[in-house]
C-alpha positions as CSV (number, residue, x, y, z in Angstrom):
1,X,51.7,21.2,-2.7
2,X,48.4,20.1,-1.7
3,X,46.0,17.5,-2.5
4,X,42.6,17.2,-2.1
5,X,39.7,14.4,-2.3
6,X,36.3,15.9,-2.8
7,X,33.6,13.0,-2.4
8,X,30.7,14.0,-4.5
9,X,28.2,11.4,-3.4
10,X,27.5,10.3,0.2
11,X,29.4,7.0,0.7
12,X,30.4,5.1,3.9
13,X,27.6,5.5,6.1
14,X,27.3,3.2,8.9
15,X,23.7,1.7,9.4
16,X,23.1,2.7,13.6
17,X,22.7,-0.2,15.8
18,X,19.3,-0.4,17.8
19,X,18.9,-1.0,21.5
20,X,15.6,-2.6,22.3
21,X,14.6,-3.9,25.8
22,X,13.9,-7.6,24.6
23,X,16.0,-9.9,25.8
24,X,15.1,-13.4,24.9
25,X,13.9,-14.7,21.4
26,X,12.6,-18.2,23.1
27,X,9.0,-19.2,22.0
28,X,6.6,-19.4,24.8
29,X,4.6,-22.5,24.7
30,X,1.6,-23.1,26.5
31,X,-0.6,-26.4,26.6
32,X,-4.4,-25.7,25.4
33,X,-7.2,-26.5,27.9
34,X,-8.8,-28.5,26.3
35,X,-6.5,-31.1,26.0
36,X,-7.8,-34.5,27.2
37,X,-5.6,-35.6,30.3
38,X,-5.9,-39.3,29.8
39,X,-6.2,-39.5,25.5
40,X,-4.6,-38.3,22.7
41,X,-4.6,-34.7,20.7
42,X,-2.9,-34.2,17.7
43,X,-3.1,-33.2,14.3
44,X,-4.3,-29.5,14.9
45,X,-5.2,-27.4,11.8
46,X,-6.4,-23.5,11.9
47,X,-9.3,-22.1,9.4
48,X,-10.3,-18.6,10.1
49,X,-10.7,-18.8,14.6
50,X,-11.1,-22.5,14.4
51,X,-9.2,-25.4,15.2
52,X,-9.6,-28.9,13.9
53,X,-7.7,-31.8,15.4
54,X,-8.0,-35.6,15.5
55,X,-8.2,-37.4,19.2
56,X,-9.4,-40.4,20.4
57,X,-11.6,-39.3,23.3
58,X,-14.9,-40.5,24.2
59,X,-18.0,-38.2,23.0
60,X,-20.9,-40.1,23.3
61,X,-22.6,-41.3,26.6
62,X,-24.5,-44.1,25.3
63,X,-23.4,-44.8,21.5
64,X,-19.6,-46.1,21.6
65,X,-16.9,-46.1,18.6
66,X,-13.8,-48.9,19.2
67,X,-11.7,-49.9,16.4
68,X,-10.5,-53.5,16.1
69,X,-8.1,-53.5,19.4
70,X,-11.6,-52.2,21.3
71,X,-9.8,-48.9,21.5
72,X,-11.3,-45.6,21.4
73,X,-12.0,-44.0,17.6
74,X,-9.5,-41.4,16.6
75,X,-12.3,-38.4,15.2
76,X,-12.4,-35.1,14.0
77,X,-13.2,-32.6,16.6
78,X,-13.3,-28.7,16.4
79,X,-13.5,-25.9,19.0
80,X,-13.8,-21.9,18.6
81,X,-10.5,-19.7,18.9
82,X,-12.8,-17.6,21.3
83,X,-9.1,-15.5,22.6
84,X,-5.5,-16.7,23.1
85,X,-6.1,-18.4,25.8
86,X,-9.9,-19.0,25.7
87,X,-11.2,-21.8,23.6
88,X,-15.0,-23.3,23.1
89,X,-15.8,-26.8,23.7
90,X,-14.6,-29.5,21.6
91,X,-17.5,-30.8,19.2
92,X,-17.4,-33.5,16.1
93,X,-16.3,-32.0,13.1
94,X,-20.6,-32.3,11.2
95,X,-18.9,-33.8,7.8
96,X,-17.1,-37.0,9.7
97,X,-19.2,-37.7,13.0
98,X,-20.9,-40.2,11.8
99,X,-17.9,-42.4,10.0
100,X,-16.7,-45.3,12.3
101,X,-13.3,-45.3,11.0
102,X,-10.1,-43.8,12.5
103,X,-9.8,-40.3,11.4
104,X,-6.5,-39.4,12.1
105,X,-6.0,-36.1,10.0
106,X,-7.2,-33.2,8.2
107,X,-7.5,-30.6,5.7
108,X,-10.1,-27.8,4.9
109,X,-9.8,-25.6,1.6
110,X,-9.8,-21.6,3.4
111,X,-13.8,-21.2,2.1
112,X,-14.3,-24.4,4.4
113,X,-16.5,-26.4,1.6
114,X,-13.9,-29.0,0.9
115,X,-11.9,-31.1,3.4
116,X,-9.6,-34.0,2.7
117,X,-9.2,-36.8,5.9
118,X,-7.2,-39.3,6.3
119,X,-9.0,-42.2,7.5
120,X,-8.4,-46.6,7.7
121,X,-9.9,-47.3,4.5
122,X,-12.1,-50.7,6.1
123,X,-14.7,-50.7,9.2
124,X,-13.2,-54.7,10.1
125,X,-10.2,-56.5,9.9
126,X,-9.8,-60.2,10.3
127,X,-7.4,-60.5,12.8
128,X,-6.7,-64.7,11.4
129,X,-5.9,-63.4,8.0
130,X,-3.8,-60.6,9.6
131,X,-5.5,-58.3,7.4
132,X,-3.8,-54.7,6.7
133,X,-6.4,-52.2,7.6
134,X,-4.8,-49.5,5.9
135,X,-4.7,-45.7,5.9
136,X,-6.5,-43.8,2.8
137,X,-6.9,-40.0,1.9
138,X,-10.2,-39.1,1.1
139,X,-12.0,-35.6,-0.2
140,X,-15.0,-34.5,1.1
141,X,-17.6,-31.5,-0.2
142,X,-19.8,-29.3,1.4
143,X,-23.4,-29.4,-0.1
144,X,-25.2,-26.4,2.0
145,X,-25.4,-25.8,5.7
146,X,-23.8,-28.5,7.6
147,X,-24.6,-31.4,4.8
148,X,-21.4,-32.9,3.3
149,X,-21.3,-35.2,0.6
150,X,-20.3,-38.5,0.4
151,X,-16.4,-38.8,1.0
152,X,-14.1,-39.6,-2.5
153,X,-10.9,-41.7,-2.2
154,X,-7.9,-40.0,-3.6
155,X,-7.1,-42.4,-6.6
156,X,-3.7,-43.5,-5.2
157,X,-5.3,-44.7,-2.3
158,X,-4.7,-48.6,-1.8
159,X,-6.5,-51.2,-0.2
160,X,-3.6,-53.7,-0.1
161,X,-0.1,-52.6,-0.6
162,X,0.4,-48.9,1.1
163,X,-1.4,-46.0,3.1
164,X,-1.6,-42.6,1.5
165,X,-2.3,-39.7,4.6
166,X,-1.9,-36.5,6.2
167,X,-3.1,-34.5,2.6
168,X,-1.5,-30.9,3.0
169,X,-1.9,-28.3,-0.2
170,X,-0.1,-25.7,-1.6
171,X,-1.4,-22.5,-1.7
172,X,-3.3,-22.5,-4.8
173,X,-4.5,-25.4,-4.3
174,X,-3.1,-27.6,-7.1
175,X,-0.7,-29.7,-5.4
176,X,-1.1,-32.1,-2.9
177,X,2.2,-33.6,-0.3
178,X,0.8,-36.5,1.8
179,X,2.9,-39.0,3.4
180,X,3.0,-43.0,1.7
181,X,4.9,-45.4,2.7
182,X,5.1,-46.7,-1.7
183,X,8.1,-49.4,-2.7
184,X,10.0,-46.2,-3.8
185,X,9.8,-44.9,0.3
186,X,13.6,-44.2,1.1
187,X,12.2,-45.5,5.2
188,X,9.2,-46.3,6.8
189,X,7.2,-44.1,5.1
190,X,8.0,-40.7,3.0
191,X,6.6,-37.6,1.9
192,X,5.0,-37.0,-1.7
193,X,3.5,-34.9,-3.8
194,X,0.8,-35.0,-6.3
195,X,-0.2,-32.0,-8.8
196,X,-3.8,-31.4,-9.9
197,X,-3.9,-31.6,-13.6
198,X,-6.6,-31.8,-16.1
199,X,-9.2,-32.5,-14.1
200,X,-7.2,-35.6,-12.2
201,X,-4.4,-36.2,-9.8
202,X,-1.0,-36.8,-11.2
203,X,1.1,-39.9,-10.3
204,X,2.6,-39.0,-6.6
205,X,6.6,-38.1,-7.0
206,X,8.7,-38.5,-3.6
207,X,10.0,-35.6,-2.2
208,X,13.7,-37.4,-2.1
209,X,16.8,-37.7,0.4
210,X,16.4,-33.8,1.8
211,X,13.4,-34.4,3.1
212,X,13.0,-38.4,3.6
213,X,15.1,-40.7,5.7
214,X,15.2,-44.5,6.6
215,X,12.9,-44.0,9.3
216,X,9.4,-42.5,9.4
217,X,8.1,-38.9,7.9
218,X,4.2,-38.0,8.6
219,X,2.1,-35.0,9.1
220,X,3.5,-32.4,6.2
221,X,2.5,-29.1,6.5
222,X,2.6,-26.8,3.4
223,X,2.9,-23.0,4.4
224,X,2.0,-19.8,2.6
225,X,5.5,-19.1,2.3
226,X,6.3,-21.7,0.0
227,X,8.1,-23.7,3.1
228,X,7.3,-27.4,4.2
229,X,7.0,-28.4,7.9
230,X,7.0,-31.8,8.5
231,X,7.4,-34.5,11.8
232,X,11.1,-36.9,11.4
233,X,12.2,-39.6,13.5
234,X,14.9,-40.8,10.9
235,X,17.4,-37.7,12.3
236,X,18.4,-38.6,15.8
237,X,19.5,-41.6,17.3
238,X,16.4,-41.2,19.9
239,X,14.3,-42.1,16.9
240,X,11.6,-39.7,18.6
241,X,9.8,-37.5,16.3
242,X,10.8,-33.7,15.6
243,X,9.6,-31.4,13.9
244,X,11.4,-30.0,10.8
245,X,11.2,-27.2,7.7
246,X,12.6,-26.9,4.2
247,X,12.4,-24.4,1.5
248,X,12.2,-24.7,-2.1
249,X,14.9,-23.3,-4.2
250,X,16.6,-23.6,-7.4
251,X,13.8,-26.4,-8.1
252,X,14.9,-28.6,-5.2
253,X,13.7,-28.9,-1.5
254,X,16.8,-27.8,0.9
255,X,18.0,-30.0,3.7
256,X,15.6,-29.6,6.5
257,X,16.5,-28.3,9.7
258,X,15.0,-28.9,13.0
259,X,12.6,-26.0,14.8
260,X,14.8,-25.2,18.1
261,X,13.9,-25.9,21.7
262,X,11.0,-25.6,23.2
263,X,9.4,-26.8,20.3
264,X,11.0,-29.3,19.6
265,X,12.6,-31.6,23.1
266,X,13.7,-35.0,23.6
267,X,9.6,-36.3,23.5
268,X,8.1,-37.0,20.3
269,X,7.2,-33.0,18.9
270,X,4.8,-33.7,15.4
271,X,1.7,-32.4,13.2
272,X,1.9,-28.8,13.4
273,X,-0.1,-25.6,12.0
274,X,2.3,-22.7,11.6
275,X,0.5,-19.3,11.0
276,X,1.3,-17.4,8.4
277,X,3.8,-14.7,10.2
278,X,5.7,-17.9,11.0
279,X,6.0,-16.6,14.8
280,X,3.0,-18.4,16.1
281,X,1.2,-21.7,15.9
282,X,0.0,-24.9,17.1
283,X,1.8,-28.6,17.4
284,X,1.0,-32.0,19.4
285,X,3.7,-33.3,22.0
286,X,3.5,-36.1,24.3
287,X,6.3,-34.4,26.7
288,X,3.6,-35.3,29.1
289,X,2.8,-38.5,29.1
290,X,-0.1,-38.2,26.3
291,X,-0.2,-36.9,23.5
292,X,-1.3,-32.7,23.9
293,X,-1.8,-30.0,21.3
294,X,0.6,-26.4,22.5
295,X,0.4,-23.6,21.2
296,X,3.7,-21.3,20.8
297,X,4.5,-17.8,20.6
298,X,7.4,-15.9,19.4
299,X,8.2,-13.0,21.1
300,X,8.7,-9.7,18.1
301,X,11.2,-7.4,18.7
302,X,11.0,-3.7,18.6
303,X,12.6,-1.7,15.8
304,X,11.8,2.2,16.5
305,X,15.2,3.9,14.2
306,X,15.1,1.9,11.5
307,X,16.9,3.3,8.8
308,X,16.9,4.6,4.9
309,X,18.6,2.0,2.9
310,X,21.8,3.9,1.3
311,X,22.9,3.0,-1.8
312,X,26.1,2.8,-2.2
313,X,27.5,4.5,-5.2
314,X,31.6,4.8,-4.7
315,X,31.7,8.1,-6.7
316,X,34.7,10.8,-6.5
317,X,36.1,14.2,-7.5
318,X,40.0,14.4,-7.3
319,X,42.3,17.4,-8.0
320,X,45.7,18.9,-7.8
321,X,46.8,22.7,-7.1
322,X,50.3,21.7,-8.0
323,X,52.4,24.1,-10.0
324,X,52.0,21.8,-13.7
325,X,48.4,23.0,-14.4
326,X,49.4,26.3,-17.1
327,X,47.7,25.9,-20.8
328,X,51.5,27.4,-21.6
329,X,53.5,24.2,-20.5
330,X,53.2,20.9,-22.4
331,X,52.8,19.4,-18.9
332,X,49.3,17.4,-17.8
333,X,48.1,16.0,-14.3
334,X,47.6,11.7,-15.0
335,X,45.6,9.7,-12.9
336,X,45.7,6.4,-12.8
337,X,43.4,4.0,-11.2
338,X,44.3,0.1,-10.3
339,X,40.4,-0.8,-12.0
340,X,42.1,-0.2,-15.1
341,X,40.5,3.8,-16.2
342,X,43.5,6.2,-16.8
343,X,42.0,10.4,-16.5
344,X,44.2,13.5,-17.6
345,X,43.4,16.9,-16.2
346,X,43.6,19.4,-12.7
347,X,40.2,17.7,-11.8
348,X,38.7,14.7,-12.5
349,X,35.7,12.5,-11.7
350,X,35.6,8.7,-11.5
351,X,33.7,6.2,-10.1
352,X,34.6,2.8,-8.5
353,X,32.6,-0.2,-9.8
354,X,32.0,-1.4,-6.3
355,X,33.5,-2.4,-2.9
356,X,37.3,-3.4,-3.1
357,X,41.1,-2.3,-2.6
358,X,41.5,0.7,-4.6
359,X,45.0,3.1,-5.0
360,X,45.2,6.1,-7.4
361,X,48.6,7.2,-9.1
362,X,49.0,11.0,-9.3
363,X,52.0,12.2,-12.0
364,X,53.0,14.7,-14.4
365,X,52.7,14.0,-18.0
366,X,54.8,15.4,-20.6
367,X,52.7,15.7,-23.7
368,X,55.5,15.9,-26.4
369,X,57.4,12.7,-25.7
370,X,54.4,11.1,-24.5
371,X,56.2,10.0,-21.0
372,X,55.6,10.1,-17.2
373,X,58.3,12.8,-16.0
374,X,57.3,11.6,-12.8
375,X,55.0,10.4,-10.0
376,X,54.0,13.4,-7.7
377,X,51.7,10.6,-4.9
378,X,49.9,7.6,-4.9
379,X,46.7,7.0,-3.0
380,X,45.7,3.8,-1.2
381,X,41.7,3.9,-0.7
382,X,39.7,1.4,0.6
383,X,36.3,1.0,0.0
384,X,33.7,-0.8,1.9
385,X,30.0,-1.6,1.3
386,X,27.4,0.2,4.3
387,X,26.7,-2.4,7.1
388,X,23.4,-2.6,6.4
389,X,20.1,-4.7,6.2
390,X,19.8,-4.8,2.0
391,X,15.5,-4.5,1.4
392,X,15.6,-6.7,-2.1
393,X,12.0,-5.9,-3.5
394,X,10.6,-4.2,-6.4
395,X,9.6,-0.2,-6.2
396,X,6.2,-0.5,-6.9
397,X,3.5,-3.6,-6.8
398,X,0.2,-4.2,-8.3
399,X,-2.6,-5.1,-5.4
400,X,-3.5,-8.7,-4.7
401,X,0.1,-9.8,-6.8
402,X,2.6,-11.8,-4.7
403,X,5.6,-9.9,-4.0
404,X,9.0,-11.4,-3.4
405,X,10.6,-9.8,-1.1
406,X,14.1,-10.7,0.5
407,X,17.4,-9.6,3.0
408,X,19.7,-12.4,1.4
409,X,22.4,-9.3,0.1
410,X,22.4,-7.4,3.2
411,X,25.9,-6.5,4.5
412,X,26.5,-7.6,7.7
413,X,30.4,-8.0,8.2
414,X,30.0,-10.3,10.8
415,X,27.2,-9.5,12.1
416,X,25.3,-12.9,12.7
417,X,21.4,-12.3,12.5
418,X,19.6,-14.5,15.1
419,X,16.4,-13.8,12.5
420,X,15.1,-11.7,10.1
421,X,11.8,-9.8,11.2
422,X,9.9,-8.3,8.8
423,X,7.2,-5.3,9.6
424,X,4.6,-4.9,6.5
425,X,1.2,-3.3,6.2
426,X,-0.9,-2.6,8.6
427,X,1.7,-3.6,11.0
428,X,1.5,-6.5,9.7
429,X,4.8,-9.1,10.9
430,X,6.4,-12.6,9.7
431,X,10.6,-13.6,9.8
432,X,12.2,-15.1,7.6
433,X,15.2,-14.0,5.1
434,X,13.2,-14.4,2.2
435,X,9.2,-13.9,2.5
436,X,6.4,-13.6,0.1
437,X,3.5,-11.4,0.5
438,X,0.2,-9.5,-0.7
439,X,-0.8,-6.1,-0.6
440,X,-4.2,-5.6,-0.9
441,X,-5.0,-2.3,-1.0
442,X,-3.3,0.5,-3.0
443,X,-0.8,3.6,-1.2
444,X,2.6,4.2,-0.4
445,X,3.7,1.4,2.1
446,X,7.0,1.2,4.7
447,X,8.6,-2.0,4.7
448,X,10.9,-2.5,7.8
449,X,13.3,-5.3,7.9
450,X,15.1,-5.5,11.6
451,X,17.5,-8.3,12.9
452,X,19.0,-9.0,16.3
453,X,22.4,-10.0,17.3
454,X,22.5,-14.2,17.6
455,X,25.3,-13.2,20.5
456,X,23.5,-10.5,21.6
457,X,20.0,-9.7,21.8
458,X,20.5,-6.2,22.5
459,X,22.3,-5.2,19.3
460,X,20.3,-5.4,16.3
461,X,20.5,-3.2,12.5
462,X,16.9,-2.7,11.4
463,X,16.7,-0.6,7.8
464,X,13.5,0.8,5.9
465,X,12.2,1.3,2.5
466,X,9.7,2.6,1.0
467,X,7.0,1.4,-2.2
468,X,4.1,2.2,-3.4
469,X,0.8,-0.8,-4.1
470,X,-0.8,0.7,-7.1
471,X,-4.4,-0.7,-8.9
């Protein structure tokens, strides 16, 4: 007597492992040259291929800025991205040369006619009094050429009881996070937000205990992702600054984690500007001595065989040659399946609802007294999802409409990814195991989704799929 399975629909395909020559994921950080070697740099932030940062070197030859303590004016400087490594001279930023306040921060809206600064709110202090000179946020807008208008204080700003700074936005534009150090700070100072509502800002909500601690947080930076980066010293025991990220989901912010070495060391690592692919960007250290803007890099694998995403669809035909298959006899084939589905016939076809244990139970029938005469097998059959990268996304996307796009279902069966890289159009690349992005032009697009080994470099699953951007 023989028996036969006949699988109707592909299933159990193992997703191939892909051997690439890179061999460290390590970003490579490098110091910018135009660093000052005896001040400070910090604060760096990227609009089109220029960066603006705050530093409290001298400019002038003749005409002299000192603050209270006769130390050097933090200002607003900017210098042209000119290559990687090849950068313009630092010059005042037009809108703030002039302002003889510390200017320790800013932000510029992408069409560069709006930047908000964070400044000390007044030119003198009396030292007898012990008078707070305190930090405020301020907007300024672009007239025409270089003229900028006079600067507008944030309306939570205060001249007596708390600094607002370091403004950061989200990517509309309608929400402001900026650090205050408010009677409801959890430490030292804390990170809130602010939403842009009728025409006025809304009263500033703390972030809470996932992303403030009793010590200090400062420089907040909102990405296009959706993800905060922001400088901690309330995490270590060092209480040196780190730098730190947390996501938003299920209408909380997640416990932030720390960026990894060699961003962040055992030297204060703050104010960063992450690019949008999230593999390269800037961030001020004083791991030597003074306080320096790096830039980092983070090397992209390779992934040349990525492969078609299978769906898995557990689907089956079974039958029987066995003697008790004649219309004559009052005899019938009954399978029974442990998912609860009973079939009667010489062939039949069933489908499992997913991954699991399964068995089948093979007898003969007797249709008169409506009994099992007896079993003639039983089948044990495991089932098991593909080891693959899972591409979660929708099929087709309208231009210039965010797109969700995530790996959080893949099947890896202990397979730990060291990332996820992400390859989109035009070669474009970010990481991350759930991203967000644009299309903005219309066609058939290949969106590869690759992820090495965190034990080993070398041995990665990278899988492909396919949409189409329509008008």
């Amino acid at each position: 007597m023989s028996r036969i399975f006949k699988n109707i629909i592909i299933l159990l395909i193992l997703a191939l492992f892909i051997n690439i020559a890179l061999t460290a994921q390590n970003a490579i950080i490098n110091k910018l040259p135009f660093n000052s070697s005896a001040k400070n740099d910090f604060a760096p932030f990227v609009v089109d291929s220029t960066i603006y940062f705050s530093s409290d070197r001298k400019n002038e030859l003749i005409k002299s800025y000192l603050d209270q303590n006769n130390n050097w004016l933090h200002r607003i400087y900017q210098v042209q991205i000119v290559s990687e490594n090849n950068f313009s001279k630092p010059i005042l930023f037009s809108a703030t040369k002039d302002y003889k306040l510390n200017t320790g921060s800013i932000w510029l809206s992408p069409d560069e006619k709006r930047a908000f600064v964070t400044q000390n709110q007044a030119p003198k202090t009396n030292k007898k009094k012990q008078q707070k000179n305190l930090l405020g946020i301020f907007t300024i807008d672009k007239i025409s050429g270089s003229n900028w208008q006079t600067q507008t204080p944030f309306p939570y700003n205060s001249l007596n009881e708390h600094s607002t700074a370091h403004p950061t936005f989200s990517s509309d534009g309608k929400t402001m996070f900026f650090v205050s150090n408010q009677n409801d700070s959890y430490g030292e100072s804390d990170i809130y937000k602010s939403d842009f509502e009728n025409g006025q800002w809304s009263e500033p909500i703390n972030l809470g205990s996932n992303i403030n601690t009793s010590g200090k947080e400062i420089f907040p930076y909102y990405h296009p992702s959706g993800k905060l980066y922001f400088s901690s010293n309330g995490r270590s025991e060092s209480n040196d600054f780190d730098i730190f990220v947390s996501t938003f989901e299920n209408n909380e912010w997640g416990r932030a984690k720390a960026l990894e070495e060699p961003i962040n060391s055992k030297y204060n690592d703050f104010s960063c500007f992450i690019f949008e692919s999230e593999l390269e960007g800037y961030f001020a250290s004083n791991r030597e001595g003074v306080d320096n803007i790096y830039h980092f890099k983070i090397p992209f694998p390779s992934f040349p065989n990525a492969q078609e995403e299978v769906e898995d669809i557990f689907c089956f035909t079974l039958f029987e040659n066995g003697p008790y298959q004649s219309d004559t006899l009052p005899y019938k084939y009954k399978w029974l399946f442990n998912d609860g589905i009973t079939k009667m016939g010489t062939e039949v076809d069933h489908c499992f609802p997913g991954e699991g244990e399964y068995s089948v139970n093979l007898s003969v029938y007797d249709t008169l007294q409506n009994v099992d005469l007896f079993t003639v097998a039983t089948y044990d059959l495991p089932l098991e999802n593909t080891q693959q990268i899972k591409i979660e996304c929708s099929d087709t996307v309208k231009i210039n409409e965010p797109m969700n796009i995530s790996a959080k279902n893949s099947e890896l069966k202990g397979f730990i990814p060291e990332d996820y890289y992400w390859i989109l159009d035009h070669s474009k690349k970010t990481k991350g195991i759930t991203i967000n992005h644009i299309f903005r032009k219309s066609g058939t697009y290949t969106i590869i989704c690759g992820a090495p080994s965190i034990h080993n470099p070398q041995h990665k699953l990278a899988t492909k799929k396919t949409i189409i951007v329509i008008e």
